[in-house]
C-alpha positions in Angstrom: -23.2 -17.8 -5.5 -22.8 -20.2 -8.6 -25.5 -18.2 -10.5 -23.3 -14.6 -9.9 -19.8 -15.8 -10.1 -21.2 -17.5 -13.8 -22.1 -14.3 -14.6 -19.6 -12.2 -14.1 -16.7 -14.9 -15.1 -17.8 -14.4 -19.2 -17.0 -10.1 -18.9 -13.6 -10.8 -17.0 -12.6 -12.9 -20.1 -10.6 -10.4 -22.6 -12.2 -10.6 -26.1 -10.1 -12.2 -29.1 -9.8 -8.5 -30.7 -7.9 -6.9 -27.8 -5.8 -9.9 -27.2 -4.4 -9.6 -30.5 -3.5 -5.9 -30.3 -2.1 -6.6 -27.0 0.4 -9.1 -28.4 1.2 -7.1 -30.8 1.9 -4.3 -28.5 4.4 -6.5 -26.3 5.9 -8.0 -29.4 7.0 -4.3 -30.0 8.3 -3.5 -26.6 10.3 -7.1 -26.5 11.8 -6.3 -29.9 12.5 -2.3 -28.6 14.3 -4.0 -25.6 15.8 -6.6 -27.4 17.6 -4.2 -30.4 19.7 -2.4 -27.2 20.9 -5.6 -25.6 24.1 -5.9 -27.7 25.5 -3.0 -26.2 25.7 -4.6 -22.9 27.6 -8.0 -22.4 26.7 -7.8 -19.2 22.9 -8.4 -20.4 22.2 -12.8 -21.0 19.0 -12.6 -21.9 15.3 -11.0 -21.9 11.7 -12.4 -20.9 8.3 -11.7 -20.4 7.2 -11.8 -16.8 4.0 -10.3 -15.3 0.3 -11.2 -15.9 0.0 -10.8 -19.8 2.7 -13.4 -19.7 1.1 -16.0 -17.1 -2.4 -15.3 -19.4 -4.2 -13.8 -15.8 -4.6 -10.2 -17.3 -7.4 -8.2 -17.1 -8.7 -6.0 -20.0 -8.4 -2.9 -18.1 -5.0 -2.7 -17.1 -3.1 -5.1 -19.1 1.1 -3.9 -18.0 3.3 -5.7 -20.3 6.7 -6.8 -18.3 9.6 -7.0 -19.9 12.8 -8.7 -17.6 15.8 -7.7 -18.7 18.2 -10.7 -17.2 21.9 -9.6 -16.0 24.7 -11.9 -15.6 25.2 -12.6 -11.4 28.4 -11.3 -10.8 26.9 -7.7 -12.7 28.0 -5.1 -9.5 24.5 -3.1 -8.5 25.8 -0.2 -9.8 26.1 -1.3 -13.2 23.0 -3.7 -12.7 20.9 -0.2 -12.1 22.5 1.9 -14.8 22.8 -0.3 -17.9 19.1 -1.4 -17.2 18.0 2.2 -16.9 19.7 2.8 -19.9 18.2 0.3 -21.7 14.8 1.3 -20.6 14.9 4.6 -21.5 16.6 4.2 -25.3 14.1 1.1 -26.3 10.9 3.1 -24.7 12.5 6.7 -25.7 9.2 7.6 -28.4 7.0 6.5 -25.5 8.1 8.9 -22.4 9.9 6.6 -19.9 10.1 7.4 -16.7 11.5 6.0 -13.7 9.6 4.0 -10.9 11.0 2.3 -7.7 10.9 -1.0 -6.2 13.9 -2.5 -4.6 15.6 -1.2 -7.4 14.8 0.8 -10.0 13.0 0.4 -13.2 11.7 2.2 -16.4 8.1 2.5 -17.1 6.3 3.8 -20.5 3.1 4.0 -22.1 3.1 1.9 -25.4 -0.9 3.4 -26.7 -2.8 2.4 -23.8 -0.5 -0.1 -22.5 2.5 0.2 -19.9 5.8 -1.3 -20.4 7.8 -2.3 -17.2 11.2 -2.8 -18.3 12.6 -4.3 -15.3 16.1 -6.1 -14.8 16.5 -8.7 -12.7 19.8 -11.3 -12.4 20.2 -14.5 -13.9 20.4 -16.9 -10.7 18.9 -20.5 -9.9 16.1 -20.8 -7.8 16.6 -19.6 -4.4 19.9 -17.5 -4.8 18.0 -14.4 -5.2 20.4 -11.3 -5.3 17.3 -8.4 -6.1 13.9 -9.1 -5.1 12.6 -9.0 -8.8 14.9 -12.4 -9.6 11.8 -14.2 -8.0 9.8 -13.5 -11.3 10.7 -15.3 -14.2 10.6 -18.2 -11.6 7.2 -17.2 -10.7 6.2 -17.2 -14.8 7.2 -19.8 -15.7 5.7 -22.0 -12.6 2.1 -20.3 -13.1 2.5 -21.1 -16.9 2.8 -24.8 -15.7 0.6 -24.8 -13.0 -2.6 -23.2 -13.9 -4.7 -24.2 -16.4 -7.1 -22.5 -19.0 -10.5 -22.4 -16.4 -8.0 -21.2 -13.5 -6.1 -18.4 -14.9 -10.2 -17.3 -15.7 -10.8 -17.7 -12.2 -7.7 -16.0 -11.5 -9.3 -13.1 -13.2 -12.3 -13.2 -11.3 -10.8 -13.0 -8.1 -8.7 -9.7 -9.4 -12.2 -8.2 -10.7 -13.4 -8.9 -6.8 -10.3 -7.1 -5.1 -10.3 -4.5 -7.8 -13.8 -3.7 -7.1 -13.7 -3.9 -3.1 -10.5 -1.5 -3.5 -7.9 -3.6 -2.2 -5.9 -4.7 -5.7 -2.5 -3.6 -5.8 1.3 -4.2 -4.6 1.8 -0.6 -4.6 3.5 1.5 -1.4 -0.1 3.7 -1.9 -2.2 0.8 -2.0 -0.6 -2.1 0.0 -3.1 -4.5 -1.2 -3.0 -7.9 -3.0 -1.0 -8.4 -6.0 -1.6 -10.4 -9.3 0.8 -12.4 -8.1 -1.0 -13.3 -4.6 -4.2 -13.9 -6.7 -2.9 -16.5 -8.9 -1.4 -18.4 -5.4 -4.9 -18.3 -4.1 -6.0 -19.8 -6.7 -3.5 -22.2 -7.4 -3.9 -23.4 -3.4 -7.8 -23.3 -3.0 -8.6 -24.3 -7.2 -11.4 -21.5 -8.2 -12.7 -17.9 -7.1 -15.4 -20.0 -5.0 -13.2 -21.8 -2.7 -11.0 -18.9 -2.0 -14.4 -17.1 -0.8 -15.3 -19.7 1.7 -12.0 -20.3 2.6 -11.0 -16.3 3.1 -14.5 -16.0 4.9 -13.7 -18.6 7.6 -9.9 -18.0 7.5 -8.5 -18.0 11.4 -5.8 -15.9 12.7 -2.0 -16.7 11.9 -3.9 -19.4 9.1 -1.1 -20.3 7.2 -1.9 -20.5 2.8 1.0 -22.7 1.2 3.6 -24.7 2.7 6.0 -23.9 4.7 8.3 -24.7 8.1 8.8 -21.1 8.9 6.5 -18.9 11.5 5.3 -15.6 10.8 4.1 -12.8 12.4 1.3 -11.5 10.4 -2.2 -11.6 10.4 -2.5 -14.7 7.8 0.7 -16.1 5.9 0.4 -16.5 2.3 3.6 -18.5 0.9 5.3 -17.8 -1.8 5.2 -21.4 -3.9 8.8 -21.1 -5.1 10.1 -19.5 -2.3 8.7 -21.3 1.3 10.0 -18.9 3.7 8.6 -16.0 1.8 5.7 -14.7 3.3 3.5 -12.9 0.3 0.9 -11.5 2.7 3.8 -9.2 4.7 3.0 -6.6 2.0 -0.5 -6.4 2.2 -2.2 -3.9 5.3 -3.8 -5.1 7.7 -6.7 -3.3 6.7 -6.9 -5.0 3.2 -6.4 -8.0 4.9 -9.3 -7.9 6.8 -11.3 -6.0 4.0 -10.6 -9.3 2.3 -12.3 -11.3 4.9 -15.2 -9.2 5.6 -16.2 -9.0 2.1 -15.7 -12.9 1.4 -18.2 -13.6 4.1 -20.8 -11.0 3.3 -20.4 -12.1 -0.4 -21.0 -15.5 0.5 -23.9 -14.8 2.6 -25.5 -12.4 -0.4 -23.8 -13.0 -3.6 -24.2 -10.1 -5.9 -22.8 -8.4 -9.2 -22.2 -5.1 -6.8 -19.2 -7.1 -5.4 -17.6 -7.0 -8.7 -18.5 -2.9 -9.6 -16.6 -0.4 -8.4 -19.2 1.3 -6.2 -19.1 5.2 -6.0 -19.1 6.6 -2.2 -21.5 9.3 -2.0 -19.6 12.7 -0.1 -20.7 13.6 3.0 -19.9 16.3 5.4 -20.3 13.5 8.5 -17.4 13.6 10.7 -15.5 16.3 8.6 -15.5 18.9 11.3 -13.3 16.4 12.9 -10.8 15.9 10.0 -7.2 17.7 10.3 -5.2 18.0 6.9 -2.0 18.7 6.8 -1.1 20.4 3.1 2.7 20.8 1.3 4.0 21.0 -2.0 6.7 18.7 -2.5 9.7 19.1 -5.2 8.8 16.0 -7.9 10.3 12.7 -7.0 9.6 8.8 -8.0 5.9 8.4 -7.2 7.2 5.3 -4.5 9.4 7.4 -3.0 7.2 10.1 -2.2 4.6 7.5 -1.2 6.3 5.9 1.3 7.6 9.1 2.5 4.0 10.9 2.9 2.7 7.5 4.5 6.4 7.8 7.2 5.0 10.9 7.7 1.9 10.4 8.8 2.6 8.1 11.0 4.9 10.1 12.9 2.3 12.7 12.9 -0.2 10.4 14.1 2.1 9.6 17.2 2.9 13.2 17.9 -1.2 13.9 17.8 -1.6 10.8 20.7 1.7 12.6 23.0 -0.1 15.5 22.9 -3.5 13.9 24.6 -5.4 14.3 21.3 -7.6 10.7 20.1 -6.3 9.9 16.5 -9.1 7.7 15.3 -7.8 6.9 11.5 -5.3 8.6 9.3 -4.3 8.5 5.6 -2.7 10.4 3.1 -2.6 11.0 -0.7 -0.3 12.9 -3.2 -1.2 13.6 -6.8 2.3 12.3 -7.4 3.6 16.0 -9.0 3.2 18.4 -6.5 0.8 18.2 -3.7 0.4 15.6 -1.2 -1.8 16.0 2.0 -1.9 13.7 5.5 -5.1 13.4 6.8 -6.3 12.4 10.4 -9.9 11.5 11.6 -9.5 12.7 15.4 -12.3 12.0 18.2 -12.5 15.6 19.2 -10.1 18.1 17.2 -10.3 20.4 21.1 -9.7 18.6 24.2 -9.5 19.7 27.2 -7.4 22.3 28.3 -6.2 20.6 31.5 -4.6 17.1 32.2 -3.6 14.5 34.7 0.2 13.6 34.8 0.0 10.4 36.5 3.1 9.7 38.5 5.0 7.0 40.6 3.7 5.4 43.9 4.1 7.0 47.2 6.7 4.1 48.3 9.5 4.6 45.2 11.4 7.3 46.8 14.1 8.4 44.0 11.0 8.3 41.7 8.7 10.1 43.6 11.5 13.0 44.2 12.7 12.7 40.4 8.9 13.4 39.4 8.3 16.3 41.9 11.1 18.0 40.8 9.9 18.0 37.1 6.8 19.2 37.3 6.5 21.5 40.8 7.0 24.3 39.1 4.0 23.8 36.0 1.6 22.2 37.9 -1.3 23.6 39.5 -2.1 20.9 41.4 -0.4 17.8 43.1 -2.2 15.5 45.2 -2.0 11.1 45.9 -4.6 9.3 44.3 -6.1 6.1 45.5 -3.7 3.9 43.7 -0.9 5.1 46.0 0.9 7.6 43.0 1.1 10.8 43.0 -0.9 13.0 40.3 0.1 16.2 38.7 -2.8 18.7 37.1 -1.1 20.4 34.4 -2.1 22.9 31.2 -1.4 22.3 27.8 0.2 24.6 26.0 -2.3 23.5 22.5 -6.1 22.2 23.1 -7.0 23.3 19.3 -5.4 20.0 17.7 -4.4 22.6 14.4 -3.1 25.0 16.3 -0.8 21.9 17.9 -0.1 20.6 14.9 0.9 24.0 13.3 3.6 24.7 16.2 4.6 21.2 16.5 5.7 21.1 12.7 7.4 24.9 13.5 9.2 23.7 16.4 9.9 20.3 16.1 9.7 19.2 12.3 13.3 16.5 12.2 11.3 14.8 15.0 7.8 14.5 13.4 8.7 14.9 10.0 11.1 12.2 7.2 14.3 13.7 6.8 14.0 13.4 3.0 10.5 15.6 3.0 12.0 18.4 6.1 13.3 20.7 2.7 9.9 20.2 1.3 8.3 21.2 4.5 10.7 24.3 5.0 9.4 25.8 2.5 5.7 26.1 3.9 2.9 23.9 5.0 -1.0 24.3 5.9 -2.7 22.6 9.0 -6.5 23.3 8.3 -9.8 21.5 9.6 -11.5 19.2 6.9 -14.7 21.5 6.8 -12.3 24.2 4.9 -12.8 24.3 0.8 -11.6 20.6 -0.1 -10.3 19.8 -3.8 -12.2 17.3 -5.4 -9.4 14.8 -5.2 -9.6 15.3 -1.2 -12.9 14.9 -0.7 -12.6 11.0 -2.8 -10.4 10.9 -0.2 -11.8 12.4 2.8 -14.6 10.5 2.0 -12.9 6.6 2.3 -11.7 7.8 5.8 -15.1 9.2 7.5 -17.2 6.5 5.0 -18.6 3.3 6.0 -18.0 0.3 3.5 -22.0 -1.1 4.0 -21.2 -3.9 1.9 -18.8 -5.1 4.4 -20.5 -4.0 7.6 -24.5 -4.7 6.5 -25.3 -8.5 5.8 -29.1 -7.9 5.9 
C-alpha cells in the first residue's frame, strides 16, 4: 500500500507554475470583490475560505472562495441582496450566475477557475446565524492544524473519492466534501490510516468528539462545531462506497483506485429500466436538483403502492432543460391479479369495514390460514409505463413537487430504457444497472 499511495502522492501535488497563476487569479477576484465593498456599510470585511485557502486544492478543480462578511444584526433580506449585488458587479466580465446553498450566492468563471462569492455574517464561534458562518472558522483552524505533509495527504484522499465517484457536497452528488476530507485527516493523520480505519469502521462509529448521539450511519464531527454531524450530508450509498473501497484497496492496493475508471455500456438489465422524461423552465442547478431527486422519490413510492418491485432509482438533469428519473424495476409487468390481505376473522368492525370496500371489485373472497380474510382483486395497470403514464395524468400534486407540477403540465414521456437513449442517459443508465467490480471483486 506504501509503494501505491508514494506513487500517486507526487501527481496530486500542484506544480509551482499553476500555483502561481492560481494566486494570481484569486488576487484578482479578492481585489474585484473588495473595490464594491464601500458601497455597503453593512459589509465588515472579506476573506478567503475554501480549499485554495487551507492549501488542500487539487489541480483540477481549484474554486477560489471569496466570504464576503456582513455585520450580525444585517436583516436576511439585505444579507441576500447586497451580497448578490456584490457578486454580480465584481464578477460582471466573467458571467455570474447564481447558485443555492442555504442562501444564495454568486458563482463565475475567472479563465478556468470559479469564483464563489459567498457572504456569510461576522459572528463568534458558535453563534452561527447562516450555515456558511461556519467557514472562515473552519479556515483558519485547518490553516493551524494541518501541516505541509497532511494537507498533501489531504489531497490524496480527494484524488481516492474523486476517482471512486463519491467527491462532492453537492444536492446531485451527496458525497464527501473538501471539508470532510481534511477532518479525516486531521483525526486519523495520513490517507493510510483513514483507509484502515474507514475499512474496519463499525456502525454508528463516531469520528471526532462529541457528547451528542446521531442517527446516521457513521458520525463525522465537525471539529469547531461538536454537535454537528458532517456525515448527515453524505448518502448512505457513498457512505458505504467509502467503506467497500477502503477495504478492497487495502487488500489490493492499486493506481486504478485513484483513475477515474470508464463503465463500459451495456444493454444488461435495460429492458427493465423506466424513464420518466420533462423539460423543465431553467432554474438554480440546486433547486432543480433537489427537486428532480423529491421527485423521484415520490415516484419510487407510488411504483411500490402499485405492487411494482422498484429495485434502484436515480435521476439526472443537464441543468438547462431536460432532466429525467430513472427506476431499475424487478419486472417492469407484473401480474395482473393480486391478494388484498385483510383483517382476522375475530375483529368484527374491521372485518365488516373491509367487506364493504372491496365486495363489489373483487373476484374472489375467501379466509386464509392466518385467520384474515383475503380479497383477489385486478389492477387497473400491470405494464409499469402504462401505470406510471396515468398515474402522473391523474394524480400528478400527489406524486409530483409542487414547484416542478407547471413543468410537468406541460408534457412528460414514460418510456422503457431499451428506447433510443442520449448519450448523457446511457453514462447514466449505466451507473444504475452497472456493477462497481472494484468494490464487489477482491480476488
Amino acid at each position: 500500500m506504501k509503494e501505491t499511495i508514494s506513487k500517486v502522492r507526487k501527481s496530486v501535488i500542484p506544480p509551482k507554475s499553476l500555483e502561481i497563476s492560481k494566486k494570481k487569479i484569486a488576487d484578482l477576484a479578492f481585489i474585484l470583490v473588495k473595490a464594491q465593498l464601500e458601497k455597503f456599510p453593512e459589509v465588515i470585511d472579506l476573506e478567503f475560505g475554501g480549499s485554495f485557502a487551507k492549501g488542500t486544492w487539487l489541480s483540477r478543480n481549484a474554486d477560489v472562495d471569496v466570504f464576503i462578511k456582513f455585520k450580525k444584526g444585517t436583516s436576511e433580506e439585505k444579507f441576500v441582496d447586497i451580497s448578490q449585488k456584490i457578486g454580480f458587479a465584481s464578477m460582471k466580465k466573467h458571467n455570474p450566475y447564481v447558485r443555492y446553498s442555504e442562501h444564495p450566492y454568486v458563482e463565475a468563471k475567472i479563465k478556468d477557475t470559479k469564483i464563489n462569492v459567498v457572504p456569510c455574517y461576522d459572528v463568534e464561534l458558535g453563534y452561527w446565524k447562516s450555515a456558511a458562518d461556519r467557514s472562515p472558522f473552519h479556515t483558519r483552524h485547518m490553516k493551524k492544524v494541518l501541516s505541509s505533509k497532511m494537507r498533501d495527504e489531504v489531497r490524496l484522499l480527494k484524488t481516492f473519492l474523486q476517482s471512486v465517484g463519491i467527491y462532492g457536497a453537492e444536492i446531485a452528488k451527496q458525497g464527501f466534501s473538501g471539508y470532510v476530507s481534511e477532518v479525516l485527516i486531521l483525526n486519523f493523520g495520513n490517507f493510510e490510516n483513514v483507509v484502515k480505519s474507514i475499512a474496519k469502521i463499525k456502525e454508528n462509529q463516531t469520528i471526532g468528539k462529541t457528547s451528542t448521539k446521531f442517527e446516521t450511519p457513521i458520525a463525522i464531527i465537525d471539529p469547531i462545531d461538536s454537535n454537528r454531524n458532517l456525515a448527515a450530508a453524505i448518502s448512505i450509498e457513498n457512505i458505504g462506497k467509502f467503506i467497500l473501497n477502503c477495504r478492497a484497496f487495502q487488500i489490493k492496493p492499486s493506481l486504478k483506485f485513484f483513475i477515474p475508471k470508464k463503465v463500459k455500456f451495456t444493454k444488461n438489465n435495460l429492458e427493465n429500466v423506466i424513464v420518466v422524461k420533462f423539460d423543465f423552465k431553467m432554474r438554480s442547478p440546486d433547486i432543480i436538483w433537489g427537486q428532480i431527486k423529491r421527485a423521484t422519490n415520490s415516484l419510487k413510492t407510488q411504483l411500490e403502492i402499485g405492487g411494482f418491485n422498484v429495485l434502484r432509482s436515480t435521476s439526472f438533469t443537464d441543468e438547462k432543460k431536460e432532466a429525467y428519473l430513472l427506476f431499475l424495476l424487478e419486472s417492469t409487468v407484473i401480474p395482473k391479479k393480486y391478494s388484498k390481505i385483510g383483517p382476522e376473522f375475530f375483529r368484527e368492525n374491521d372485518c365488516r369495514s373491509f367487506i364493504s370496500k372491496n365486495i363489489s371489485k373483487t373476484e374472489l373472497m375467501w379466509i386464509n390460514d392466518d385467520k384474515k380474510i383475503v380479497s383477489l382483486e385486478k389492477r387497473k395497470n400491470s405494464d409499469a409505463v402504462k401505470f406510471l403514464s396515468q398515474f402522473l395524468k391523474d394524480n400528478l400534486q400527489v406524486g409530483i413537487p409542487k414547484g416542478l407540477q407547471s413543468d410537468f403540465k406541460k408534457g412528460f414521456k414514460v418510456f422503457l430504457g431499451t428506447k433510443n437513449l442520449t448519450k448523457s442517459i446511457k453514462e447514466v443508465s449505466k451507473n444504475l444497472i452497472s456493477t462497481d467490480d472494484k468494490i464487489f471483486h477482491f480476488n
